[in-house]
N, C-alpha and C positions, 0 to 999 in steps of 0.2 A: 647796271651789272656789267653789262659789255668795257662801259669808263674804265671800271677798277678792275677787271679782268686784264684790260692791255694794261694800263700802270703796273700791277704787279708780274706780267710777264716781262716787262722792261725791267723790271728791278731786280729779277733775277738772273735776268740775261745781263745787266751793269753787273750782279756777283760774280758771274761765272768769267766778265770779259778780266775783272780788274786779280783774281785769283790765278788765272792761266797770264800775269803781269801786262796787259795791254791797256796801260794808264789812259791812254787819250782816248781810247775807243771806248772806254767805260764813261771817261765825261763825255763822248758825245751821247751815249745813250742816258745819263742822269739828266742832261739839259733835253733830251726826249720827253723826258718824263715830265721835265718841269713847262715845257711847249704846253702841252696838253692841259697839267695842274700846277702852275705857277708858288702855289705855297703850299703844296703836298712838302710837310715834314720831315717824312724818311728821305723823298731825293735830293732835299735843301740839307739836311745833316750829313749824308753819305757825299755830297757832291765838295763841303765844307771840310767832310775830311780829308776826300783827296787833295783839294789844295793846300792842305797841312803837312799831309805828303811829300807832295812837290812843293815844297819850300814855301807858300805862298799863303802865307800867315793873314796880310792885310786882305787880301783878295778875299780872304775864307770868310771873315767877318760877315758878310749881307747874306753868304749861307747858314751859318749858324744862328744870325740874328733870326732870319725867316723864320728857318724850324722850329724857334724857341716860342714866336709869336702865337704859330700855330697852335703848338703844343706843350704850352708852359707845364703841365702834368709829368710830362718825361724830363725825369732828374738827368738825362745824361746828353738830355740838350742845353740845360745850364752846361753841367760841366765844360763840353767841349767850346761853347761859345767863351765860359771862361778861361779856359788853357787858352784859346788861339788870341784873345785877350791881352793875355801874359806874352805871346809868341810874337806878339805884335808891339810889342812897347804900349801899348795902351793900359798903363798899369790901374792908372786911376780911376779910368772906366771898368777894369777889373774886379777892382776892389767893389764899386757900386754895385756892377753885377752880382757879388759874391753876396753883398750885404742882404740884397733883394731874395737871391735864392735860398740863403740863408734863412729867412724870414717863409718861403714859399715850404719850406720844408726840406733841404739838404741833409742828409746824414753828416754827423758832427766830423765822422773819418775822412769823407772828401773834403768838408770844408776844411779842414785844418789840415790837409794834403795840398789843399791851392795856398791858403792863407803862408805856410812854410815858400809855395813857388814865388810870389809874392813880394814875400819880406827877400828871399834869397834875390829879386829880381831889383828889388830896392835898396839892396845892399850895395849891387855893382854898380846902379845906374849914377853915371857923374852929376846928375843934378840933387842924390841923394847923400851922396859922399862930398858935394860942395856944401849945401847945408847944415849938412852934420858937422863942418869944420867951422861955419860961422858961428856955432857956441863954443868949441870947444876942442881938443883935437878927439880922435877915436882910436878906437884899440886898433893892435896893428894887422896887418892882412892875413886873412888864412883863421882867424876869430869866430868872425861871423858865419862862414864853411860850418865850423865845430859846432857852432850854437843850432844851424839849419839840422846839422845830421843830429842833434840831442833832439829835436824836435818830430821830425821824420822819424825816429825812433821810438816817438812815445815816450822819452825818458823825463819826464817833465819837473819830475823833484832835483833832480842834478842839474837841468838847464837852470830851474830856478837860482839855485845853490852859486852858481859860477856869473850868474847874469850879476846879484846880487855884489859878489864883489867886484865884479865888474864895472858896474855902474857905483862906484864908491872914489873909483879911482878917475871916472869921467861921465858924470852926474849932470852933464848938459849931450847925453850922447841920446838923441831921441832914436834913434831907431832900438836901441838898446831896450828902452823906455817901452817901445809898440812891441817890442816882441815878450818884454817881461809880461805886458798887461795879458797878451793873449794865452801865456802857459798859466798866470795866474787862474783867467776863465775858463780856461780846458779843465780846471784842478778846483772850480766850484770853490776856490777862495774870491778873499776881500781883495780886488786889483784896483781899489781905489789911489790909492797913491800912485802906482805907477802907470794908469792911467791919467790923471791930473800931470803928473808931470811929464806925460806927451806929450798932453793938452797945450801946459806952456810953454813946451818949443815949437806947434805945429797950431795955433790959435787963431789960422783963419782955413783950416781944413773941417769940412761938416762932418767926413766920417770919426772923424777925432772927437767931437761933442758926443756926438750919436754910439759911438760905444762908451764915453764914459759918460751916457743918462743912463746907459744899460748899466753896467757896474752899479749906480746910485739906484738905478730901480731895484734890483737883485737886494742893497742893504735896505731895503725899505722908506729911502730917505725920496719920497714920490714928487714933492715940490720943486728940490733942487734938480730933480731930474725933468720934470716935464719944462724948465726956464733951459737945463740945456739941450734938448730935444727941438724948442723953439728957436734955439741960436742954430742949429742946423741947419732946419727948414729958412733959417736968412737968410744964410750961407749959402745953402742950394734948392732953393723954390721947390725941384722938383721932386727931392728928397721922398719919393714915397715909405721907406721902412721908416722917417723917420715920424713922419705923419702918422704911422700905425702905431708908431709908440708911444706919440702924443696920445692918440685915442686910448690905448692901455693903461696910461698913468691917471690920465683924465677920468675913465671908468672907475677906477679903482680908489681916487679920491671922493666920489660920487657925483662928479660935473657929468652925467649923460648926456646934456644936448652937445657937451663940447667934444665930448667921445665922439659920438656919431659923425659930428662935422667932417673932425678930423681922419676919421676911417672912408669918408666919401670923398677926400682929400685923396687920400692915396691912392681912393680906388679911380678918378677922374685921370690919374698919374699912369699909373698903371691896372686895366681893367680886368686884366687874369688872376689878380692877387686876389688866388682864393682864403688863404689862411686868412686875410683881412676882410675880406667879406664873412667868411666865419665870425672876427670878430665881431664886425659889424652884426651880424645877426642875434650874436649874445647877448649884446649890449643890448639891442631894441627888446628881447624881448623879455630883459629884466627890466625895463621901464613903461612908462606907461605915456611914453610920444608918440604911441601909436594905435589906433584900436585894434582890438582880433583880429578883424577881416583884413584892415591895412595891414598888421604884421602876417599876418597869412600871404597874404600879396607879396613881402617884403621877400619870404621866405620861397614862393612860386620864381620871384623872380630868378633868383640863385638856381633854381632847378635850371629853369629856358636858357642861362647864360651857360651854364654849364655840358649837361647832357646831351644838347644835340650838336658838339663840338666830338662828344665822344663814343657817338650813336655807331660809329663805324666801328667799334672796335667789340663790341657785342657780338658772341657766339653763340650758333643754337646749344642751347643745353642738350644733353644726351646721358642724363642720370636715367636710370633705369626708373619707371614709373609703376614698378611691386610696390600697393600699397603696402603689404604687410611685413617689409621690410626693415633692418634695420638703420636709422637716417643718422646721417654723418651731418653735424650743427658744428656751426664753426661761429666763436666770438674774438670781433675787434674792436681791440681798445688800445688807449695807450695807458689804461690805469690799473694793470696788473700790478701794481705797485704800494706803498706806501699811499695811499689818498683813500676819501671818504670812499667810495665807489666798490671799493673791496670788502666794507663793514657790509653792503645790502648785498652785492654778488656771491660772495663766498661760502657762505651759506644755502644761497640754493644751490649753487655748484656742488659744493658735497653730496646733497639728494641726487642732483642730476647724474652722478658719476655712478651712481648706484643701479641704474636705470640699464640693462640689458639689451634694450630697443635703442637705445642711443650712444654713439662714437663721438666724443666734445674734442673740439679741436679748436686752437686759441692764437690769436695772431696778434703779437705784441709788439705795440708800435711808440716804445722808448725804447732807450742806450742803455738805459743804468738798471738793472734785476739788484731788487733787494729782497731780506727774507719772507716778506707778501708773497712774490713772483714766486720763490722757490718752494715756498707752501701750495700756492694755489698751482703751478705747474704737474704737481704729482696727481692731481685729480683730471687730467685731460689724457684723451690718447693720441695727441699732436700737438708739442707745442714750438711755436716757432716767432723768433724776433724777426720784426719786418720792417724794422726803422730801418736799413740799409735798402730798403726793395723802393724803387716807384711806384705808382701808381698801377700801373699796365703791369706792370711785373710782379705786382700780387694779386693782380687777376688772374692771371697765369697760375699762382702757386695756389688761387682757393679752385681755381678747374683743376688743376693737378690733383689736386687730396679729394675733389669728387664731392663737396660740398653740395647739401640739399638746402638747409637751411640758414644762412647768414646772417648772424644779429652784432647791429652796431650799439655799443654801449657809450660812444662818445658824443653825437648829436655835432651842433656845431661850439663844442667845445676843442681846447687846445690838444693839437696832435690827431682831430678824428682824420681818417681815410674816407671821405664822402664822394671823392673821384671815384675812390674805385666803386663803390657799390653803383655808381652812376654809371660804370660797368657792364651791369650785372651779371658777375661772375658766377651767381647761386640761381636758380630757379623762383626760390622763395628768400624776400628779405624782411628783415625785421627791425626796429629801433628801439630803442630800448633804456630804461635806467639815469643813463648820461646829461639829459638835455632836456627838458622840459615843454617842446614845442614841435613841429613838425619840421620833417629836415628840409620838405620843398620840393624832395625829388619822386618822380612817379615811379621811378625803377626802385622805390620801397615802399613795400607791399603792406607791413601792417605795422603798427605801434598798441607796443603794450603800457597800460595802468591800471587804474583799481575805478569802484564803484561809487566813491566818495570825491576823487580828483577829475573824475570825469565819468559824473551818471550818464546813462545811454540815454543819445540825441543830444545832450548839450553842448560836445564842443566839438562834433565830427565835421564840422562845415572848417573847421581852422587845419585841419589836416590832409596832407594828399592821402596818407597810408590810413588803413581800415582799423579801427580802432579795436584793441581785444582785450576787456576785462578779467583783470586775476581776481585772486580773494584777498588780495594788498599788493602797490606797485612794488612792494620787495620787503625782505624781512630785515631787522637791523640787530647788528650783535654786539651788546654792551662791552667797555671795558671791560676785563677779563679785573681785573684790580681798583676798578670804582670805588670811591671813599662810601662809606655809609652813609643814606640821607640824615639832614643835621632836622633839629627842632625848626619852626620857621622863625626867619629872624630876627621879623617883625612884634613878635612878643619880649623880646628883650630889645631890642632898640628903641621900640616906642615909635617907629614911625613905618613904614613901606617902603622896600626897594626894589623896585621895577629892574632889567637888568636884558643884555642884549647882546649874543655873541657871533652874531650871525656877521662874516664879511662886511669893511668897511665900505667899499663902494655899493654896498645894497642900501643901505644910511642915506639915503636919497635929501633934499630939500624940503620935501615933502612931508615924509616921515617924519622927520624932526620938528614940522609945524605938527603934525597931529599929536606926537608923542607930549612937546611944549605944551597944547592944549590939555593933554592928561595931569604933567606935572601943577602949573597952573588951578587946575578943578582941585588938587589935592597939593596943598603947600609945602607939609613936612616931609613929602616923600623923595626918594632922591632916585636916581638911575646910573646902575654902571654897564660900561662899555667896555668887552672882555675881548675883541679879537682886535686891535690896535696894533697897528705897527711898531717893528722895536725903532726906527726911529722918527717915531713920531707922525707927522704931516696929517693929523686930525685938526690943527687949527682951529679949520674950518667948520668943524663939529661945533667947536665952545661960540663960534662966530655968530652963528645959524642960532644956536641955542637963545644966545645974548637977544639976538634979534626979535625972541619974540617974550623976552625979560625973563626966562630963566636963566641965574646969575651960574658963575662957575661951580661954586661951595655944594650944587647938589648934581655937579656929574661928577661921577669916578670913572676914568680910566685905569684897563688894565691893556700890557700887552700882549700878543699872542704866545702862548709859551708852550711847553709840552702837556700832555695829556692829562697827568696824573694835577698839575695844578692848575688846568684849566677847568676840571671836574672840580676840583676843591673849591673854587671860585663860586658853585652854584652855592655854596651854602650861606653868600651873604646874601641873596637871589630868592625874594619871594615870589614876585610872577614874571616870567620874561614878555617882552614886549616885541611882537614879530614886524617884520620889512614887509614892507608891500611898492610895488608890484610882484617884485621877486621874494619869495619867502626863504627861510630857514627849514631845512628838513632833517639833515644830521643834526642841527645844535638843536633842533626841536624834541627830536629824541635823544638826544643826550640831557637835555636838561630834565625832561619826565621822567629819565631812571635816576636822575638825582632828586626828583619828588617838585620839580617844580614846571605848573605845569605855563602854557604857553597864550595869551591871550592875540587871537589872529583877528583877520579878517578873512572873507570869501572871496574870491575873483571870476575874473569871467575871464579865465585864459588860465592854461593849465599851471606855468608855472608862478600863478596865484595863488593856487591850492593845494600846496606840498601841507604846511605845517594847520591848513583847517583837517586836511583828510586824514595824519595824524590824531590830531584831537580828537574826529568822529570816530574813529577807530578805537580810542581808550574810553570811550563812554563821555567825554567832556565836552558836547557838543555849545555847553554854556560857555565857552571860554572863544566861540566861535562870534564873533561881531559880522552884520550886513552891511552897516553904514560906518563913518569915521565916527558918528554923533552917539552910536550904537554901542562902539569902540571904547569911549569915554563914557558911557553911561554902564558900563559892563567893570569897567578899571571904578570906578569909583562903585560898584557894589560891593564887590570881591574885597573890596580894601576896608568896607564898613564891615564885616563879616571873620575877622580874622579864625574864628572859630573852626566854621566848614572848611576853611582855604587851608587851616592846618589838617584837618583832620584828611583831606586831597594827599597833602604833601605825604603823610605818613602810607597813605593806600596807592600811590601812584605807580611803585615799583610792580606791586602785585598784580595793578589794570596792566601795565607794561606786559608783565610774563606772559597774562592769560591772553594776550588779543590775538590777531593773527597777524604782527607785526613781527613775534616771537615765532612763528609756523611755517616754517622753511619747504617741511617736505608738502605741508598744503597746496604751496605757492608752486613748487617745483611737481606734484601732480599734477596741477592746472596746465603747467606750460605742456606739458608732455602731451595731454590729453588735447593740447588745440596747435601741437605739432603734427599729428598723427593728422587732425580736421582738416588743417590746412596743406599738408604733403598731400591728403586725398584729396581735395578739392583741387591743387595743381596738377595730379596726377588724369584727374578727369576734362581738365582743360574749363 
């Protein structure tokens, strides 16, 4: 106590010297500070800005770098290590940093604030202007100025506009090229081409690969990307964003052991990279390389690496402790948007909003609000975007608005805020919806599911947080425009089509041996594969297949498409066939309101049991297999049967309405009534 009592009386006593302008007396008092605690982050940042100050760009480096080491969490220790970066001539190393931070979670404004310093810094530099002139000559002086201020502007359809004939008239000018590609990405088009042709002016630069695998990731093309993600990592060993992307490309083709590799790659690179350790934890525990307890463990460790880094930064709570109050719940996500998570949220939101006892307050942590956001914002009485905030500094805004209750809906999916709740900015936290496993951190207090996904005592040992039963882990809201269920379409085909739209990387090695052994038991039946990339890079699906002799002629692919014909598609679709370890739970309900229902397995880890708790929910607990052997002897009953399995398909909608999968305000009295249990139970300590 006494330690961090004199630190912060030093730190304000450096405020007050360096405000009343006595620069050198403020750095002898920040090297005070650092005497004592050598990587204390606030006096290595503050000490790095003064020499930024005073002219002393290169000097600043070892301060900024420190504080970043410290506290890779705080976004505006990137930035300033990356400005003085910039200030330093260290462009390259710049750029790395940005990639990195980038990846850590930078708001898209800074990054494309530096990304502009940058390019503007590469423009002047004579080793960039010699280069540019060995293809070719370039536009003439005072161009490149006009293209930075279209950029810094945000005017990015007119930068495009002018780059375009630009580069028409000198089509080897690679800077031309790196700036086209980047207003392309800011504008969520195709910057394939003018990425590729960076590429070939700049074809032994790693960050040049590594953003155009991105570009090929973004079009779906996942092979050609993860071969130039690999040419990166040649190029520069240490590349760790570029190892994270390897692992991303790699999940998502279904290679898991090579995902993981290469996320432990990065993380050996750099060990703060929490967004890559998120991945990394997704991935583990949509596979089955690891048992419960070991992914439990996996998940523990993320807590220990993280939370007592940021143990200091915990304030006593001083929410007032009237039970009979009314409590102010605050949800974060970053999926107030357009994505599955709003078809089960939304729903009880609207009950929730009804609720008199309750103030809902939402913290959205994307860039882009579409009209999801703008619907579900009107049901909150706070709502605020927090992709520009760091970590610390939306701790700060959920103590400001006075939060009692704090529930994360993202888990370690993309975009969660799991720093901050490691925080704990709320009294009481919660997890939620998002993520099917425990987050790892003991600063979160409970996780909610249902009675079928996790009967009491069977999976409380895999969790730090205190497990809390609803009457369904959440309700789901059909298509508003769902086609009509069809006849099954095995009475006029003449044979069975099994059928599968659940994500390609959940398509495991595995899966496909079991699924092969169903096809196999049953000759004429065929199977289509509905959520397919637009281009392509399933190969390896037909490859896998091959291998255990089911020929091409009985898989169908489809690819991912919009809504209305991805629902059309159930209707060639008489039983779907579920992923295991990681199951299907949207496509599982979606395909039961198209009447077709879903043949699973059980697991012994929660997100095992999305699309069995499902089935037990609709009364079709037969559609539920224990063994793989169980699995296949279950697909060839159903299949001998077509009678009852139609007579299923035609009742399936009506199981759907009546269960409490359809019972929003059920679900949303439950939470209320173990809001009230557990505010009292905090309030009694």
């Amino acid at each position: 106590m006494q330690h961090s009592q004199t630190i912060a009386l030093k730190l304000n006593e450096a405020k007050a010297l360096h405000d009343s302008g006595s620069l050198s007396a403020t750095e002898q008092k920040l090297r005070e500070v650092l005497e004592i605690e050598s990587h204390h982050p606030q006096a290595n940042h503050y000490l790095g800005e003064l020499m930024l100050e005073t002219n002393r760009a290169s000097e600043s480096l070892h301060y900024f770098n420190a504080a970043l080491e410290a506290n890779p969490q705080e976004a505006q220790y990137w930035l300033s290590y990356i400005e003085a970066l910039i200030k330093a001539g260290q462009l390259e190393d710049a750029q790395l940093v940005l990639s990195y931070g980038r990846d850590a979670g930078l708001n898209a404004e800074a990054v494309n604030q530096l990304s502009g310093l940058i390019i503007m810094q590469e423009a002047s530099s004579p080793d960039a202007s010699a280069k540019a002139n060995d293809f070719a000559s370039i536009p003439a002086e005072g161009v490149v100025d006009a293209l930075i201020g279209l950029f810094a502007e945000q005017r990015y359809q007119a930068l495009e506009d002018r780059l375009s004939l630009l580069l028409t008239d000198y089509p080897n000018w690679l800077l031309g090229w790196k700036i086209l590609s980047d207003t392309l990405l800011v504008q969520k088009k195709d910057a394939r081409l003018a990425a590729r042709n960076a590429l070939k002016l700049n074809d032994q630069d790693a960050e040049a690969y590594c953003y155009y695998g991105l570009v090929l990731k973004d079009q779906g093309d996942l092979a050609a990307a993860a071969e130039v993600f690999k040419k990166a990592v040649k190029l520069r060993p240490d590349y760790a964003a570029a190892y994270n992307n390897l692992g991303i490309v790699s999940k998502d083709m279904g290679d898991i052991q090579a995902a993981v590799n290469y996320y432990r790659q990065a993380l050996e690179i750099i060990p703060d990279y929490a967004a890559c350790y998120s991945n990394l934890l997704f991935c583990l525990s949509h596979s089955d390389l690891l048992s419960p307890q070991a992914l439990f463990q996996a998940h523990l460790e993320f807590g220990r690496h993280y939370e007592p880094k940021l143990k200091h930064l915990r304030l006593q709570h001083t929410n007032s402790k009237r039970v009979d109050r009314c409590l102010n719940v605050g949800f974060v996500s970053a999926d107030f948007r357009e994505h599955s998570l709003a078809n089960f949220f939304e729903p009880v939101l609207n009950c929730l909003s009804e609720f008199a006892q309750i103030r809902l307050y939402a913290y959205f942590n994307h860039a882009i609000a579409d009209k999801v956001t703008q619907r579900l914002r009107t049901k909150f009485d706070g709502f605020t975007h927090v992709d520009t905030l760091n970590d610390i500094d939306l701790a700060h805004k959920i103590r400001e608005d006075h939060i009692d209750i704090l529930i994360d809906l993202d888990g370690h999916t993309s975009g969660n805020r799991l720093l901050t709740f490691a925080m704990k900015p709320a009294p009481v936290q919660i997890s939620w919806l998002g993520y099917l496993a425990t987050t790892g951190l003991k600063s979160m207090d409970y996780y909610l599911t249902d009675q079928y996904m996790a009967p009491a005592g069977m999976l409380d040992d895999q969790f730090t947080e205190t497990l809390i039963r609803l009457p369904a882990n959440a309700p789901f809201v059909p298509y508003a425009f769902a086609p009509e269920v069809s006849t099954l379409p095995a009475l006029h085909n003449g044979y069975i089509t099994f059928g599968c739209f659940n994500r390609i990387e959940k398509i495991t090695a595995e899966v496909v041996d079991l699924w092969s052994r169903v096809l196999l038991a049953i000759p004429t039946a065929k199977i289509l594969l509905g959520a397919m990339p637009q281009q392509g890079s399933y190969e390896h699906l037909i490859q896998w297949f091959s291998d255990h002799a089911v020929s091409s002629n009985r898989l169908i692919f489809r690819q991912r498409s919009d809504m209305q014909t991805y629902l059309e598609l159930h209707r060639e679709v008489d039983i779907c066939l579920d992923t295991f370890p990681s199951n299907g739970v949207t496509t599982t309900c979606h395909a039961a309101w198209m009447g077709v229902p879903t043949l699973c397995m059980t697991g012994d880890r929660l997100s095992a049991r999305g699309a069995m708790a499902i089935m037990c929910h609709l009364g079709l607990a037969d559609f539920v297999a224990e063994t793989q052997s169980d699995f296949i002897g279950k697909a060839l009953n159903l299949t001998d049967y077509l009678g009852p399995l139609a007579k299923i398909r035609t009742s399936l909608r009506e199981r759907f309405s009546q269960s409490a999968l359809t019972q929003p305000q059920k679900i949303a009295d439950s939470l209320e009534a173990n809001f009230n249990a557990i505010w009292q139970r905090w309030c009694q300590k």
